[in-house]
PDB file of N, CA, C and O in Angstrom:
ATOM      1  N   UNK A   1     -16.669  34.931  12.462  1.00  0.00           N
ATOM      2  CA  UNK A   1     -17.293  34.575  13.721  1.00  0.00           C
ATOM      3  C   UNK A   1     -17.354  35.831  14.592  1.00  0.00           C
ATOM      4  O   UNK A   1     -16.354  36.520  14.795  1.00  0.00           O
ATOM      5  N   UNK A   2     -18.592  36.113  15.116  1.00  0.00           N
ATOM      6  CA  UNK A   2     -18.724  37.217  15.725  1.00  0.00           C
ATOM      7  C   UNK A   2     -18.207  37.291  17.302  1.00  0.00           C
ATOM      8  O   UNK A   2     -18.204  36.169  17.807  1.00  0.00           O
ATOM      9  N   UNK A   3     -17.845  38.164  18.045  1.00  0.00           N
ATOM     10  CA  UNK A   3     -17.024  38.423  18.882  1.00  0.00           C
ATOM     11  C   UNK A   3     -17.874  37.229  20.423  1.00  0.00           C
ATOM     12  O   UNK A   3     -17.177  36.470  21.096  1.00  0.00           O
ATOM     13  N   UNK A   4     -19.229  37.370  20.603  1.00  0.00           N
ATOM     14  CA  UNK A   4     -20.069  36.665  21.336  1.00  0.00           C
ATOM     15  C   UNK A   4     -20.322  35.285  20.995  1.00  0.00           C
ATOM     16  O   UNK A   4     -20.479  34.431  21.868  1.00  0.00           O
ATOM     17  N   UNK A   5     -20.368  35.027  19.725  1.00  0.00           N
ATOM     18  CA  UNK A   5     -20.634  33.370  19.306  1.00  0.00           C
ATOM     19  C   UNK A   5     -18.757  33.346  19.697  1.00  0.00           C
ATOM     20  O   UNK A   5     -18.602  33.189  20.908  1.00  0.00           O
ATOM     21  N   UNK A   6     -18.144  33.401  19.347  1.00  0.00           N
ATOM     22  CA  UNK A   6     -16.640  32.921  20.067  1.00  0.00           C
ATOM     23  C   UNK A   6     -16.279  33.143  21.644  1.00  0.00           C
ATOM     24  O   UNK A   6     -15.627  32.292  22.249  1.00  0.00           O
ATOM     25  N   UNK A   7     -16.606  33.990  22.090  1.00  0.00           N
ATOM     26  CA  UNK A   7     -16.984  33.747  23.504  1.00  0.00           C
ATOM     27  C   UNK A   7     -17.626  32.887  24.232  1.00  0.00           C
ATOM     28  O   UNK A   7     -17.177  32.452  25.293  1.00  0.00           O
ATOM     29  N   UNK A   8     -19.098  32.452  23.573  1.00  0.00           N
ATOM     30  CA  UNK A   8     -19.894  31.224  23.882  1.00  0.00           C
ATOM     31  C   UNK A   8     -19.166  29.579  23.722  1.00  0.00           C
ATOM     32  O   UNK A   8     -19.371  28.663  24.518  1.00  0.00           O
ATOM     33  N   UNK A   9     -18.227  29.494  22.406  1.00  0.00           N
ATOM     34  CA  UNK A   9     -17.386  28.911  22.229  1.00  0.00           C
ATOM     35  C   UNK A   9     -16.361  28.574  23.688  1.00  0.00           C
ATOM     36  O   UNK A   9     -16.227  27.539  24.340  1.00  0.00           O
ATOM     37  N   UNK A  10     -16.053  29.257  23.762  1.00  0.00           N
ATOM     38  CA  UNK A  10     -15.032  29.049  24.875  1.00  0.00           C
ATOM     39  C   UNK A  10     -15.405  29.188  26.092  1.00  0.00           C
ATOM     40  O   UNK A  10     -14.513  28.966  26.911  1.00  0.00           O
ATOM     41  N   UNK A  11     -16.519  29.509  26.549  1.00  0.00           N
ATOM     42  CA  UNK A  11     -17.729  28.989  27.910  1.00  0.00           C
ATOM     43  C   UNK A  11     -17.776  27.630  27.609  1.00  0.00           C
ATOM     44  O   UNK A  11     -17.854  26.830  28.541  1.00  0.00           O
ATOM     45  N   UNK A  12     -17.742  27.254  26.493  1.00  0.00           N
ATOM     46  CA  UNK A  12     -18.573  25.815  26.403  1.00  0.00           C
ATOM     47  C   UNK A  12     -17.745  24.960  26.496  1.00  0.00           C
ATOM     48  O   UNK A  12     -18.017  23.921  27.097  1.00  0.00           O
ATOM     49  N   UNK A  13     -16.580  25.154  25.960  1.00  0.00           N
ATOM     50  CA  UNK A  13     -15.487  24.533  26.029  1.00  0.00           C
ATOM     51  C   UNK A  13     -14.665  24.334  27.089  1.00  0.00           C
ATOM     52  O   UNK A  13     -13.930  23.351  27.177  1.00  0.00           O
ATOM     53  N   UNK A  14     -14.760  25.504  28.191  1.00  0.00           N
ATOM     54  CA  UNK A  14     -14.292  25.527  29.801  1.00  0.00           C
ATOM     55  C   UNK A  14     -14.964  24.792  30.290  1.00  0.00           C
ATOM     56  O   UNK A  14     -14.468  24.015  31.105  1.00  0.00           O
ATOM     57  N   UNK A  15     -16.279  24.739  30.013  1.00  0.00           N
ATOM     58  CA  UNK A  15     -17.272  23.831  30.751  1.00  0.00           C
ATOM     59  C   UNK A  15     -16.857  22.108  30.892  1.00  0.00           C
ATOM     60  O   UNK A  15     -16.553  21.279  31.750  1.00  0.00           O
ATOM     61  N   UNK A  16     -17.096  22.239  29.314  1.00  0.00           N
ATOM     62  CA  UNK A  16     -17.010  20.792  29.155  1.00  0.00           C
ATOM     63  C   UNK A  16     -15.346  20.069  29.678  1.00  0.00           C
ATOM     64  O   UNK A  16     -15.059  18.958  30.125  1.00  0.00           O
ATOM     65  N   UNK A  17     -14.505  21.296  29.366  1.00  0.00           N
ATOM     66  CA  UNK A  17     -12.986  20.281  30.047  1.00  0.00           C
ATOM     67  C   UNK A  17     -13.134  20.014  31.506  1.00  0.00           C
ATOM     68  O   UNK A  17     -12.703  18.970  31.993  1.00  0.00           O
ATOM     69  N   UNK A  18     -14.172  21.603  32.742  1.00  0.00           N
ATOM     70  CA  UNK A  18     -14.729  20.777  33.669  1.00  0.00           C
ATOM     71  C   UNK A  18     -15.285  19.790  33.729  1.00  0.00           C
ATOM     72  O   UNK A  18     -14.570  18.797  33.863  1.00  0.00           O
ATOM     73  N   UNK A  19     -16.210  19.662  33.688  1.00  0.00           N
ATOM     74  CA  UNK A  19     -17.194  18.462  33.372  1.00  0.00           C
ATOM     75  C   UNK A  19     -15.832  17.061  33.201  1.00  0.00           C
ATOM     76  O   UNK A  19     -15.439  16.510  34.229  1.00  0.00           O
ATOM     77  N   UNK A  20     -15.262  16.652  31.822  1.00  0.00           N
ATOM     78  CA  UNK A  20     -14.498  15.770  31.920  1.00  0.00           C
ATOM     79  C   UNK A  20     -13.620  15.815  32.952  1.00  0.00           C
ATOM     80  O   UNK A  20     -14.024  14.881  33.643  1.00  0.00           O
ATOM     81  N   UNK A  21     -12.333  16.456  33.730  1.00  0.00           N
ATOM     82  CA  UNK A  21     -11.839  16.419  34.860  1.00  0.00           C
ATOM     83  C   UNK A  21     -12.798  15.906  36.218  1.00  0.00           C
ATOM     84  O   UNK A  21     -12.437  15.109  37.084  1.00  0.00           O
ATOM     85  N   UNK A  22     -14.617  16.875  36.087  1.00  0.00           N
ATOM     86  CA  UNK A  22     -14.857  15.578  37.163  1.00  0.00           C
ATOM     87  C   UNK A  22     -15.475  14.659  36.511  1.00  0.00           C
ATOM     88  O   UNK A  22     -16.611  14.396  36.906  1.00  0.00           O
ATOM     89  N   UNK A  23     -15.286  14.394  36.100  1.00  0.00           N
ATOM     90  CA  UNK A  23     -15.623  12.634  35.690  1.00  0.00           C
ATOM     91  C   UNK A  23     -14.692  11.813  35.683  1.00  0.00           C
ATOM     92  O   UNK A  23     -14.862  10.760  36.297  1.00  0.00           O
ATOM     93  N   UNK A  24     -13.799  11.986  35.186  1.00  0.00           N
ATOM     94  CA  UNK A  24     -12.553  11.554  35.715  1.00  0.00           C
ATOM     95  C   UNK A  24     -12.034  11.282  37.207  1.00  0.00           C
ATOM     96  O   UNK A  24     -11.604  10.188  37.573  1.00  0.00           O
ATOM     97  N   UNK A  25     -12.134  12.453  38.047  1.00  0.00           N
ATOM     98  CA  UNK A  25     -12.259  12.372  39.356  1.00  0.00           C
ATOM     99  C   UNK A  25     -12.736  11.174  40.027  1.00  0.00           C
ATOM    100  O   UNK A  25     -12.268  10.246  40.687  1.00  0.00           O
ATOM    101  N   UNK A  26     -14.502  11.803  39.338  1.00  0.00           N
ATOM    102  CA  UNK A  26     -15.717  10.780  39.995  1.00  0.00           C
ATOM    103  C   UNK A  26     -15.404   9.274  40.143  1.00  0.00           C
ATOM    104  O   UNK A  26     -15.839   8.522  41.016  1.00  0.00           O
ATOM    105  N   UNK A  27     -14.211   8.846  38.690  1.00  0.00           N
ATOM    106  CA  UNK A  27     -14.161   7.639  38.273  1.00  0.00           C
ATOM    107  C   UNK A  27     -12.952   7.156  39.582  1.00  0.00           C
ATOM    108  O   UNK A  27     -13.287   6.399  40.494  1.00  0.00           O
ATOM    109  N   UNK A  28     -11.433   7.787  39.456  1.00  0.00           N
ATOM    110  CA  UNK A  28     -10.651   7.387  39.349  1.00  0.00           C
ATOM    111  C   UNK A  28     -10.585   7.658  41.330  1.00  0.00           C
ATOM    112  O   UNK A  28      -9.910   6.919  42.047  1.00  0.00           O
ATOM    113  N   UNK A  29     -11.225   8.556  41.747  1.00  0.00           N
ATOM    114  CA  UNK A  29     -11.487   8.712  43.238  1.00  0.00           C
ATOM    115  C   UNK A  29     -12.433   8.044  43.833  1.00  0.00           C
ATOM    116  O   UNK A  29     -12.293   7.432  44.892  1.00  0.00           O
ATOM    117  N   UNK A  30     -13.545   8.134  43.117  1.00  0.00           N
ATOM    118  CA  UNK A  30     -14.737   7.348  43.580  1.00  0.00           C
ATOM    119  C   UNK A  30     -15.600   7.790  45.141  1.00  0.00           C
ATOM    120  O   UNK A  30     -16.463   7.200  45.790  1.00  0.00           O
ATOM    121  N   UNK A  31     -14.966   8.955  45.313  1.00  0.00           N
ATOM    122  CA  UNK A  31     -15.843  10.188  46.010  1.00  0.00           C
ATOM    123  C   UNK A  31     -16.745  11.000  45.833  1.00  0.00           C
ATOM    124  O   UNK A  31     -16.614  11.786  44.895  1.00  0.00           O
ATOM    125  N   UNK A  32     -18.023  11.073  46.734  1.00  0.00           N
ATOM    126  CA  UNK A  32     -19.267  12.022  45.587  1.00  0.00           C
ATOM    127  C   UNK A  32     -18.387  13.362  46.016  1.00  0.00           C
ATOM    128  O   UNK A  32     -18.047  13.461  44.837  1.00  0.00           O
ATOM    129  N   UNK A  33     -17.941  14.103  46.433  1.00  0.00           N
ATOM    130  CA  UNK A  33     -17.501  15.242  46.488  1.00  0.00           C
ATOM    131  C   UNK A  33     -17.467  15.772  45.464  1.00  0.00           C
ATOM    132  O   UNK A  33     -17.872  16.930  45.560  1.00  0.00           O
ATOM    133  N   UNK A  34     -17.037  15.364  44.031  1.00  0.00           N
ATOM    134  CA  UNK A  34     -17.080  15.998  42.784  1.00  0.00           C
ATOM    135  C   UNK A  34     -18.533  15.813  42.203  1.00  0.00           C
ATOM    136  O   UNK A  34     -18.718  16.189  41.045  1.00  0.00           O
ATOM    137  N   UNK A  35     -19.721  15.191  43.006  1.00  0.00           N
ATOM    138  CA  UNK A  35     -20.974  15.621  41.802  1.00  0.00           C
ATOM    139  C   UNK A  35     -21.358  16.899  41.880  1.00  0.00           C
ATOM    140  O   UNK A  35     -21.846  17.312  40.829  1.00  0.00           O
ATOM    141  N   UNK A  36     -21.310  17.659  42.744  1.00  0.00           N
ATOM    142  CA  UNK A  36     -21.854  19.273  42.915  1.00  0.00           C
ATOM    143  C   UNK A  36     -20.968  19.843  41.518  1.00  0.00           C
ATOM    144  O   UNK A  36     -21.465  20.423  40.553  1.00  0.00           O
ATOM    145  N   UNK A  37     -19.315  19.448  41.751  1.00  0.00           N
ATOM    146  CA  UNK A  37     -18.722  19.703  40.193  1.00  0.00           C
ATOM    147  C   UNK A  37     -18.996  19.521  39.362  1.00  0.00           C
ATOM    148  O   UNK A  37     -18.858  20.513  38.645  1.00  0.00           O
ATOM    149  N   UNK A  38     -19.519  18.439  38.709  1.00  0.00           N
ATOM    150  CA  UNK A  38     -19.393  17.786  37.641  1.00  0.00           C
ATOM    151  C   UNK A  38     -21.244  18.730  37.217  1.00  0.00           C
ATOM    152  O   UNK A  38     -21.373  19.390  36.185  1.00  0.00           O
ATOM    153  N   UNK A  39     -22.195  18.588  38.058  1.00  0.00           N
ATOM    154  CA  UNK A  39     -23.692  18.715  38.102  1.00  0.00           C
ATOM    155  C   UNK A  39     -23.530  20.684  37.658  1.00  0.00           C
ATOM    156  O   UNK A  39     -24.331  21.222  36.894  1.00  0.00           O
ATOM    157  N   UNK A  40     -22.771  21.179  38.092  1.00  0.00           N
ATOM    158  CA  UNK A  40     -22.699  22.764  37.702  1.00  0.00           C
ATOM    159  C   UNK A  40     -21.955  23.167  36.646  1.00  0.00           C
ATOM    160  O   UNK A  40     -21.922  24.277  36.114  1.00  0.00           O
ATOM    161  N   UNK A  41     -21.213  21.933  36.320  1.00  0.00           N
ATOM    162  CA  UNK A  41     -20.262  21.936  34.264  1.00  0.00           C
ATOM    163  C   UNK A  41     -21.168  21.708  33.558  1.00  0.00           C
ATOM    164  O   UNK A  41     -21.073  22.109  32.398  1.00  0.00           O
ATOM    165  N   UNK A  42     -22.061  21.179  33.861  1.00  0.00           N
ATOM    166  CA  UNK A  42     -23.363  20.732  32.978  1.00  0.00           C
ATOM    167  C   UNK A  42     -23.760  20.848  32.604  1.00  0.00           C
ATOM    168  O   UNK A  42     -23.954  20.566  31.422  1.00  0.00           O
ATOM    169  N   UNK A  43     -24.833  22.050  34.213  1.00  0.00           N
ATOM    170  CA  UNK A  43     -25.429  22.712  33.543  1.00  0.00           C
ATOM    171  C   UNK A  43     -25.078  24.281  33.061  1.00  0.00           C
ATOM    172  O   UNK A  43     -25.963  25.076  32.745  1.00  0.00           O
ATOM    173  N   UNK A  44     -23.903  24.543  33.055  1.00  0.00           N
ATOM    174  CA  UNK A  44     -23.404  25.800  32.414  1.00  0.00           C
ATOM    175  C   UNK A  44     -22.990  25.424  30.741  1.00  0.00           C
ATOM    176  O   UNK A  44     -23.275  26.197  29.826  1.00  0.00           O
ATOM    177  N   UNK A  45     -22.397  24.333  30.565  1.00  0.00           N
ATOM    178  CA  UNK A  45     -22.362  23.518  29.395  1.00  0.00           C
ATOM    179  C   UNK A  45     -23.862  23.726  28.498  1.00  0.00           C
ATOM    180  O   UNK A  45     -24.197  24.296  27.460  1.00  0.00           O
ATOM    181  N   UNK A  46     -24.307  23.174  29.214  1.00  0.00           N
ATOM    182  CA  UNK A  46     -26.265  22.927  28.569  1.00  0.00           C
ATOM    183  C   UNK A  46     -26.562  24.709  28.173  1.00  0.00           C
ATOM    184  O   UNK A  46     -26.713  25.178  27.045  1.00  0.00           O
ATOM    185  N   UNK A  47     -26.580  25.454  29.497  1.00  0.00           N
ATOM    186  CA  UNK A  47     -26.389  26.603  28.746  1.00  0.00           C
ATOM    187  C   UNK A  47     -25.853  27.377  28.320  1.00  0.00           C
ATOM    188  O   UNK A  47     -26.380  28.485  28.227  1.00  0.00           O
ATOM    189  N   UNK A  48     -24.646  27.163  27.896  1.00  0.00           N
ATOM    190  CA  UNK A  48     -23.661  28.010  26.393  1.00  0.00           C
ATOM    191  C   UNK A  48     -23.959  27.661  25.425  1.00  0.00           C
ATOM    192  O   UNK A  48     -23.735  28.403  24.468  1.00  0.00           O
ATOM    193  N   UNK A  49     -24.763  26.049  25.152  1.00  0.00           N
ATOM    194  CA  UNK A  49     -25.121  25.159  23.947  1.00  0.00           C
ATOM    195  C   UNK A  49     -26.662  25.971  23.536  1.00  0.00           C
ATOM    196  O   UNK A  49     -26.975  26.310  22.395  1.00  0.00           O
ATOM    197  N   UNK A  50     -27.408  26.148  24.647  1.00  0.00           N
ATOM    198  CA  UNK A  50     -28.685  26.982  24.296  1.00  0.00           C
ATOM    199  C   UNK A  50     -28.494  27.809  23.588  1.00  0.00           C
ATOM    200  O   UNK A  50     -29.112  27.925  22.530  1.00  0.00           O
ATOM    201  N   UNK A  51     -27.027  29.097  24.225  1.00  0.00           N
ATOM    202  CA  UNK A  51     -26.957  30.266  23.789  1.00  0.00           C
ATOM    203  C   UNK A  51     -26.828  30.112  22.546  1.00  0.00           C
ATOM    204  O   UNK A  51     -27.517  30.756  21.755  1.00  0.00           O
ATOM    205  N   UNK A  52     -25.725  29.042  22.082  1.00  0.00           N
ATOM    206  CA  UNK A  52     -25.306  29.206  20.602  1.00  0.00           C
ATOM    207  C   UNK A  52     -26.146  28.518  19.590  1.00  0.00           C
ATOM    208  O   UNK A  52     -25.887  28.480  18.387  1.00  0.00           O
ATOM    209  N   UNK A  53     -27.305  27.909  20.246  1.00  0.00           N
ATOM    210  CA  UNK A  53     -27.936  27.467  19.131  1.00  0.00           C
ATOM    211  C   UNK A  53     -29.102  28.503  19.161  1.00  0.00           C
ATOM    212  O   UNK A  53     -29.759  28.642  18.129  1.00  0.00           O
ATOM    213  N   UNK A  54     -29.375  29.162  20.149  1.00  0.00           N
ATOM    214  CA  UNK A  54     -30.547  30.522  19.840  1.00  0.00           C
ATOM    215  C   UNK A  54     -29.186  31.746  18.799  1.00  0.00           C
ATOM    216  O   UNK A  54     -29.480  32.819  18.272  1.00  0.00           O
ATOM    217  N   UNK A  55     -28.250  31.303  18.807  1.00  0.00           N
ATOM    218  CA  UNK A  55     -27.911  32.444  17.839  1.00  0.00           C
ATOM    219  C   UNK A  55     -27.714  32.346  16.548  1.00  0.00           C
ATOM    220  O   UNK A  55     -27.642  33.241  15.706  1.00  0.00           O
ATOM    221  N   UNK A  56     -27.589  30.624  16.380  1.00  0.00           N
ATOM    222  CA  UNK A  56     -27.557  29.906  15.151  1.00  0.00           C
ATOM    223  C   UNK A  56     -28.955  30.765  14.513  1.00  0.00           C
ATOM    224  O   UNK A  56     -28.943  31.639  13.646  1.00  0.00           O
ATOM    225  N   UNK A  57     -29.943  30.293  15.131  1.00  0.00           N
ATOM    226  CA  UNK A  57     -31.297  29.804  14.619  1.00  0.00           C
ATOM    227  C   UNK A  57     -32.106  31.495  14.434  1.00  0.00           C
ATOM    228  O   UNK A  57     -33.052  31.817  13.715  1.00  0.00           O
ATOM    229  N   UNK A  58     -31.223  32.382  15.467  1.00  0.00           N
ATOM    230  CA  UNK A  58     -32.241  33.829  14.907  1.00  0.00           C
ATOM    231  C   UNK A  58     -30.603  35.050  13.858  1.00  0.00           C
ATOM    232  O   UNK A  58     -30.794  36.153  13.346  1.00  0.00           O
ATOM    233  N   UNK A  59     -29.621  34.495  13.885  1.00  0.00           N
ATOM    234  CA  UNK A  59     -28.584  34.476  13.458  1.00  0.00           C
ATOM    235  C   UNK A  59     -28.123  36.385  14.166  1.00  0.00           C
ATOM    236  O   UNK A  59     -27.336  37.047  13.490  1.00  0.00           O
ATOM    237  N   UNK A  60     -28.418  36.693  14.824  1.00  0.00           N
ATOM    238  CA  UNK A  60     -28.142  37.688  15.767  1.00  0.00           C
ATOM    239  C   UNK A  60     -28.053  37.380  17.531  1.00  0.00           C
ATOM    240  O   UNK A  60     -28.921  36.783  18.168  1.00  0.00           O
ATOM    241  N   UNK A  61     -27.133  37.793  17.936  1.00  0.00           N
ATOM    242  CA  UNK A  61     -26.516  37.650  19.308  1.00  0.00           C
ATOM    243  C   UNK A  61     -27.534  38.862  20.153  1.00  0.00           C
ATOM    244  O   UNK A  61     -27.603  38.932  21.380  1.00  0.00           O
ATOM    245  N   UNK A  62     -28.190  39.654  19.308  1.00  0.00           N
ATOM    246  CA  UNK A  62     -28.798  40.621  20.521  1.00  0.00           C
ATOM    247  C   UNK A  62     -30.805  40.819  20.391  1.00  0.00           C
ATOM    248  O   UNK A  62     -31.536  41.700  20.843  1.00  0.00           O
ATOM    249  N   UNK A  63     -31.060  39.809  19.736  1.00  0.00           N
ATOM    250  CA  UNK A  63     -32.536  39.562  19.884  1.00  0.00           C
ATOM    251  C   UNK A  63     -32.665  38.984  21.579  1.00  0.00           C
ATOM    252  O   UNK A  63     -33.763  38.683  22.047  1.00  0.00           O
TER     253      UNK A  63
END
């Protein structure tokens, strides 16, 4: 695994344990204060998933 696809890995993975903590929040507080949270895990989530599937698919990290 190359040094950037494992990096992307673990963006995606920070993301998403955000993302679940606010949802959790969202649930168990029931305050919108956490959608700005939950709405910016998302979409940083959505794009680490881009990154790693544009690196899947051209199988180089620097096209």
């Amino acid at each position: 695994m190359t040094p950037d696809r494992r990096g992307a890995y673990i963006v995606l993975g920070g993301f998403c344990v955000q993302l679940l903590l606010a949802a959790i929040s969202i649930v168990t507080d029931g305050g919108s204060r956490y959608w700005a949270w939950a709405v910016v895990s998302l979409a940083g989530a959505l794009l680490a998933g881009v990154y790693l599937i544009k690196i899947k698919k051209t199988g180089s990290e620097r096209s």
